[in-house]
DOZAVEX-279151 format. One record per residue (C-alpha): residue in one letter; y, z, x. Coordinates in steps of 0.25 Angstrom, whole numbers, plus 5000, padded with zeros to 4 digits. Last residue first. Layout:
! DOZAVEX-279151
aYZX
...
! end
This chain:
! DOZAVEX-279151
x523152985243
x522453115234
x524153135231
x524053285234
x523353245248
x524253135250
x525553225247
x525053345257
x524653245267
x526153185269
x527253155260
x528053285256
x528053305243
x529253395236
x529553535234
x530653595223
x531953635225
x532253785222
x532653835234
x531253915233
x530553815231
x530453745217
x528853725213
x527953615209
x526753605201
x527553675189
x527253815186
x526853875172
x527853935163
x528153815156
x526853775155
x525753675164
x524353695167
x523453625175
x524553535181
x524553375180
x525253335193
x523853235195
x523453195210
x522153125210
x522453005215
x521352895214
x522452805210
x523152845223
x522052805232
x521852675224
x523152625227
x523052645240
x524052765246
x524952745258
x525252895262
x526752975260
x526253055250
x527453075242
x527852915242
x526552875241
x526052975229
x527352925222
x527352795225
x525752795218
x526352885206
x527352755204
x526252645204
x525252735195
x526252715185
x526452555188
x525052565186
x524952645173
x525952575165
x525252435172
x523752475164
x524452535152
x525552445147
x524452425134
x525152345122
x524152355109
x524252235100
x524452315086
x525652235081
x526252345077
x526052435088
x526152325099
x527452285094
x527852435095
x527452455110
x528052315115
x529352365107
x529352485115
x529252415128
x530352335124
x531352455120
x531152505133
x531452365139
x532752355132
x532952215129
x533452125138
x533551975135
x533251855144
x534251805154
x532851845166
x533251775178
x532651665186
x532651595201
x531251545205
x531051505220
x531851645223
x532651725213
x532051815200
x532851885190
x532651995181
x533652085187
x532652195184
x531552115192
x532452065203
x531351955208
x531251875220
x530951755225
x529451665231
x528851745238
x529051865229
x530051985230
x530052075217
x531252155216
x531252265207
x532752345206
x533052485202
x534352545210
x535052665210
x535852685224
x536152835228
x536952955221
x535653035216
x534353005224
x533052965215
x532352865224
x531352755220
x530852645229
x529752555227
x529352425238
x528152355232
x527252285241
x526652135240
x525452115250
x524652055237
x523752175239
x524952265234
x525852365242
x526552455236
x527752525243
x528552665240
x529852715242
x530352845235
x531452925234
x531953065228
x530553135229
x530053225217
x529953375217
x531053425207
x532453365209
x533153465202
x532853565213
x533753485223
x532953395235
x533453265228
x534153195240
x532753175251
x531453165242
x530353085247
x529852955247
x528952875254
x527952755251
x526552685251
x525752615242
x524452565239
x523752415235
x524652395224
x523952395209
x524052285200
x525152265190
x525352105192
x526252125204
x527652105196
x526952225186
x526752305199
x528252295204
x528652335189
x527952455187
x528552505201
x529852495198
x529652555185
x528752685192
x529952695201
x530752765190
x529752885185
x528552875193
x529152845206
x530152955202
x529353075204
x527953085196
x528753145182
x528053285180
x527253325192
x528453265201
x529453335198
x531053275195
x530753205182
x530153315176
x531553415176
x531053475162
x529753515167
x530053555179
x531153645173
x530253685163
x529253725175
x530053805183
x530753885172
x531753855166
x532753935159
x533953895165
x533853765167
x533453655179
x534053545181
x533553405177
x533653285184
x533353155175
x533253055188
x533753075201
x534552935204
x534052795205
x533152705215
x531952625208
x531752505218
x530652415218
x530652305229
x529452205226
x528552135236
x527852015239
x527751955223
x527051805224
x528051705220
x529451745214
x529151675200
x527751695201
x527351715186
x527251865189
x528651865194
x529051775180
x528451875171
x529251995181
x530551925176
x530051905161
x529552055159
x530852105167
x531952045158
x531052085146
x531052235149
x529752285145
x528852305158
x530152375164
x529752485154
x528552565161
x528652635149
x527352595145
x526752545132
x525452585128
x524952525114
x523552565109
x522352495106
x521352595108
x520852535120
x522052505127
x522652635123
x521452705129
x521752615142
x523052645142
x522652805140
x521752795153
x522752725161
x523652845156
x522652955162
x522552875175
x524052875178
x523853005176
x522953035187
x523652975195
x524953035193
x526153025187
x525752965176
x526052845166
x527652845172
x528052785163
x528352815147
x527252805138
x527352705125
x525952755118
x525252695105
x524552805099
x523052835097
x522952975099
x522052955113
x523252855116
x524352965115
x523553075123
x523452985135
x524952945134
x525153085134
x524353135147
x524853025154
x526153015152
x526253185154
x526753185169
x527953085165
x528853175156
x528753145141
x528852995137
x527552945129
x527952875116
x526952885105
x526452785096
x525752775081
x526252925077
x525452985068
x525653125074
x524253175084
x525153115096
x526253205093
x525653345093
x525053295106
x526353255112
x526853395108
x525753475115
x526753505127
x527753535117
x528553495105
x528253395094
x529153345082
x528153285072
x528353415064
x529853385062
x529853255058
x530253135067
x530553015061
x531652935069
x531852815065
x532852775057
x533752885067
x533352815078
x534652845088
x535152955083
x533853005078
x532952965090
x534153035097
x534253175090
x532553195092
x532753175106
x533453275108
x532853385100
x531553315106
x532253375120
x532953505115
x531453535112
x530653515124
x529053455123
x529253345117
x528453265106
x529153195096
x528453115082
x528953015074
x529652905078
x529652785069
x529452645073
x529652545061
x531152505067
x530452445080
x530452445094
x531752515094
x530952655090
x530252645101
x531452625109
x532052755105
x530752835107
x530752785121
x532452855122
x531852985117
x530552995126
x531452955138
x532653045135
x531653145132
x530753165118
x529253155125
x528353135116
x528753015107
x528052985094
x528152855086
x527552795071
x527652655069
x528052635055
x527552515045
x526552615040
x525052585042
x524852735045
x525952735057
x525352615064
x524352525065
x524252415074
x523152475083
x522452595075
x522552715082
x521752835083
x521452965075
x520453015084
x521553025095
x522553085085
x521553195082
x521253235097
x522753225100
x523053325090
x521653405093
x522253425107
x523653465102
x522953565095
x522153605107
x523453625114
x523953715100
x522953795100
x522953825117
x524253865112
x525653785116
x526953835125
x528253835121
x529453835126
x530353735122
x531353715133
x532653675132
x533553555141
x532553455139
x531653365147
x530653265140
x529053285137
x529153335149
x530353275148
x531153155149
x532253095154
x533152975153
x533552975139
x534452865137
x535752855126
x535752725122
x535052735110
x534152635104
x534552525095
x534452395103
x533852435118
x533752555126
x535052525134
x535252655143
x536452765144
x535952895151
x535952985144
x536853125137
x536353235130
x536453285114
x535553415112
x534953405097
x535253505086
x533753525080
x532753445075
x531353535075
x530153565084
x529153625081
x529053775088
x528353795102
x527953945100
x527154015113
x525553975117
x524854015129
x524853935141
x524053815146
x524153715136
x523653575139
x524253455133
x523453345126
x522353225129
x521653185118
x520953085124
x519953175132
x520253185147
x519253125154
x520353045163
x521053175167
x522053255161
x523453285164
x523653435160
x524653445151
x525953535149
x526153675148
x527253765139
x526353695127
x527153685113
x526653685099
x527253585088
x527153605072
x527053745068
x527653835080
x526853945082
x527154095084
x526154175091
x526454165106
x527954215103
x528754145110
x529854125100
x530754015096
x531954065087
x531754045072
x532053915066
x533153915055
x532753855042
x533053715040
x534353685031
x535253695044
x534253615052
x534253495045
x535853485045
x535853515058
x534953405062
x535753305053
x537053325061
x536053345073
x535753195070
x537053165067
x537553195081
x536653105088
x536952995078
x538352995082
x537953015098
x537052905097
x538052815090
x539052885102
x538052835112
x537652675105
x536452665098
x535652585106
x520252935196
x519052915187
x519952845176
x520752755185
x519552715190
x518952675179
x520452615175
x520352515188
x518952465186
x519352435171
x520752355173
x520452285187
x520452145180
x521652175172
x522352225183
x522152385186
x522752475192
x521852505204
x520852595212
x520152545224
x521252465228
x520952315229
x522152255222
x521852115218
x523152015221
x524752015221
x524851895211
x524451965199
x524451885186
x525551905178
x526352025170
x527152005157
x527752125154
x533952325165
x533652445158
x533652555168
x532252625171
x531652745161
x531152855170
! end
């Protein structure tokens, strides 16, 4: 989840962690990671620009020749994009680089995907920044959410052709400061086309009237068909998709990577970050991945991993942790670390909202599209809300204490309102404490109720005043507030990745991307376990909620009962033994 609109970073004043296993600081860097490897157009614009895109769609399609109906023959082939019914296995540190989807059923048509009449849909209204639509997408999909399915499945062929795809773009590298064959244009692919792939593309393209999107990857129809109508109402100038570069499937993001695209931009549904942002550094590409950087442990292990491979290659890798963007909060948080409120005792991060992108289920779903589809509200797929809104919170409390690890954590939570079938798995509130070596703690909550009080607020409490950190403002022996302007910080931290593409001076978010993500699976485990777990205990986590095997026709991790509402985690043994904690 993207946070309402509204880094410079310090020495650390809250002292050496001594868990066994840590994020690192610069100093810990190397012992931590070889243990982290054993272990605005205006609306009616838009709507005018909208309509003359399927004007022009139409147009297209009545000189093309009609396309026959789908079929499910097993035989018949689509000529540019194949289609897996199952999803990837995540895998483990010795994985080789290229790392793409598995298929585990046999193969049925997925055709290429082609423009089409698009489906029109309402969001929320957000400020992206000068030139951008204002129109926001706030969900995504597996590689998005749709109302349609595509099914298809992919051959084992067609897998070990994504495979040699990846392979191929791996050998083929990267050369830092280049891009797009020596051309003036910076070449763009996005997988994952939801509201949140849809609305990054947008701001990529702000960064910069030289960046040229060119490749889409989703794994529903009606969603690119989406997608595709607002990058070319909103970006017309720059939108360059052709037909063959349009992908569709589970082996979509592999098709895309092997493209001549210089960067990609990593937003399908949270489970698959890892797995993806690993592929797109072993093809040579500069990443923007949304948060959260896995779910897991085990994940969040796999995209140190690809950091690192970015570092060395001389990648860019720019987070979506976007609060470390925003120029009001970069300078109020410069001034905390400079000692403006004295040495930090505590910070009160609240993250408190409404159930977020709820999905009903459709006729014609079965178990698993409808899981699928519905991602945010099970926890296999989106890692409950502390990974998907308290993550920011949380990101922001570790960059006030220098980005070093807490000590452990402890919490509760559970799920008392949101008990309908909608609500999938996932628990409704959470409350969970960090405590540092300093002696500071960290105070997160996080509930997802309908009709109660939103708030999002950081308070950082020091002893010598305070600080509102999205107020900007901070009170006590020093008395300040930011007056300075606001950009959109999503457009920032896609300007910070395109400056560093044409400057070639690589940007790397990856070591505090994937502590402030191993922050928010560490409130989970608390929360649902119910124990007090060190830090090193929970990096040594084995838990992963990657499946063997994943298709439409095959069975999610978890099942409705019989009423049709769906199970959820009761602190105790049980949850400690599933989490290794």
């Amino acid at each position: 989840m993207r946070p309402p609109c509204s880094s410079s970073s310090g020495r650390a004043r809250t002292g050496r962690s001594t868990a066994s296993t840590a994020f690192p600081t610069r100093r810990r860097a190397r012992a931590w990671r070889s243990t982290a490897r054993a272990a605005p157009c205006s609306r009616r614009a838009r709507s005018g620009r909208v309509r003359a895109a399927r004007s022009r769609e139409s147009s297209a399609s009545a000189m093309r020749p009609t396309t026959p109906p789908r079929t499910r023959t097993p035989h018949a082939r689509s000529r540019q994009s194949r289609s897996a019914r199952s999803t990837p296995m995540r895998p483990s540190a010795s994985t080789s680089p290229a790392v793409c989807l598995r298929i585990a059923r046999p193969p049925s048509t997925m055709q290429r995907t082609r423009s089409g009449s698009c489906i029109s849909r309402n969001g929320h209204t957000r400020r992206r920044g000068a030139g951008a639509c204002s129109a926001s997408r706030k969900e995504n999909g597996i590689m998005s959410q749709g109302t349609t399915t595509s099914r298809a499945r992919a051959s084992r062929r067609e897998f070990l052709k994504a495979g040699a795809l990846l392979g191929a773009a791996a050998a083929a590298g990267s050369a830092p400061g280049c891009h797009a064959a020596g051309s003036d244009v910076i070449r763009i692919g996005l997988i994952g086309c939801g509201k949140r792939g849809t609305d990054a593309a947008l701001n990529a393209m702000n960064a910069g009237p030289d960046i040229r999107i060119t490749a889409l990857a989703e794994l529903f129809q009606d969603r690119m068909d989406e997608c595709i109508a607002e990058l070319k109402a909103c970006k017309p100038e720059q939108y360059a998709v052709k037909d063959e570069q349009r992908f569709i499937g589970f082996d979509a993001y592999a098709q895309l990577l092997a493209t001549d695209i210089d960067a990609v931009l990593i937003a399908p549904s949270s489970h698959f970050h890892p797995v993806m942002l690993k592929a797109a550094v072993a093809a040579g590409k500069h990443v923007f991945c949304e948060k959260p950087h896995g779910i897991d442990a085990p994940g969040v292990a796999l995209s140190m991993q690809a950091a690192e491979e970015a570092r060395a290659r001389k990648l860019s890798l720019v987070s979506g942790l976007c609060w470390r963007y925003d120029e009001g909060v970069r300078e109020t948080m410069r001034r905390v670390r400079d000692g403006a409120i004295g040495e930090i005792v505590a910070i009160h991060e609240t993250y408190v909202s409404s159930p977020y992108v709820v999905r009903e289920r459709e006729a014609g779903w079965n178990e698993m599209e409808y899981q699928l589809r519905n991602w945010y509200h099970f926890n296999w797929l989106s890692g409950d809300q502390t990974s998907q809104q308290l993550v920011h919170s949380l990101d922001k409390a570790s960059w006030a204490l220098g980005d070093v690890p807490p000590r452990r954590a402890w919490g509760l939570g559970g799920r008392q309102v949101c008990t309908q079938p909608k609500y999938g798995d996932q628990y409704d509130h959470h409350a969970v404490v960090f405590e540092y070596e300093s002696g500071a703690r960290v105070f997160g909550f996080c509930r997802d109720m309908p009709d109660c009080y939103n708030e999002t607020s950081d308070f950082i409490i020091g002893t010598k005043g305070t600080c509102d950190l999205l107020a900007n403002r901070i009170q006590g022996e020093t008395n300040w507030r930011y007056e300075g302007p606001k950009p959109s910080m999503y457009d920032m931290e896609h300007k910070a990745l395109f400056d560093s593409i044409r400057s070639g001076k690589p940007v790397n978010n990856g070591e505090y991307m994937c502590l402030s993500t191993m922050l928010a699976v560490v409130a989970q485990m608390a929360c649902y376990s119910g124990a007090a777990i060190e830090w090193g205990k929970a990096m040594a986590s084995k838990r992963s909620f990657a499946l063997p095997a994943y298709g439409f026709d095959g069975k999610p991790p978890v099942a409705p009962n019989a009423d049709g509402t769906y199970p959820s985690a009761m602190p105790g043994p049980r949850e400690r033994a599933a989490w290794g904690v």
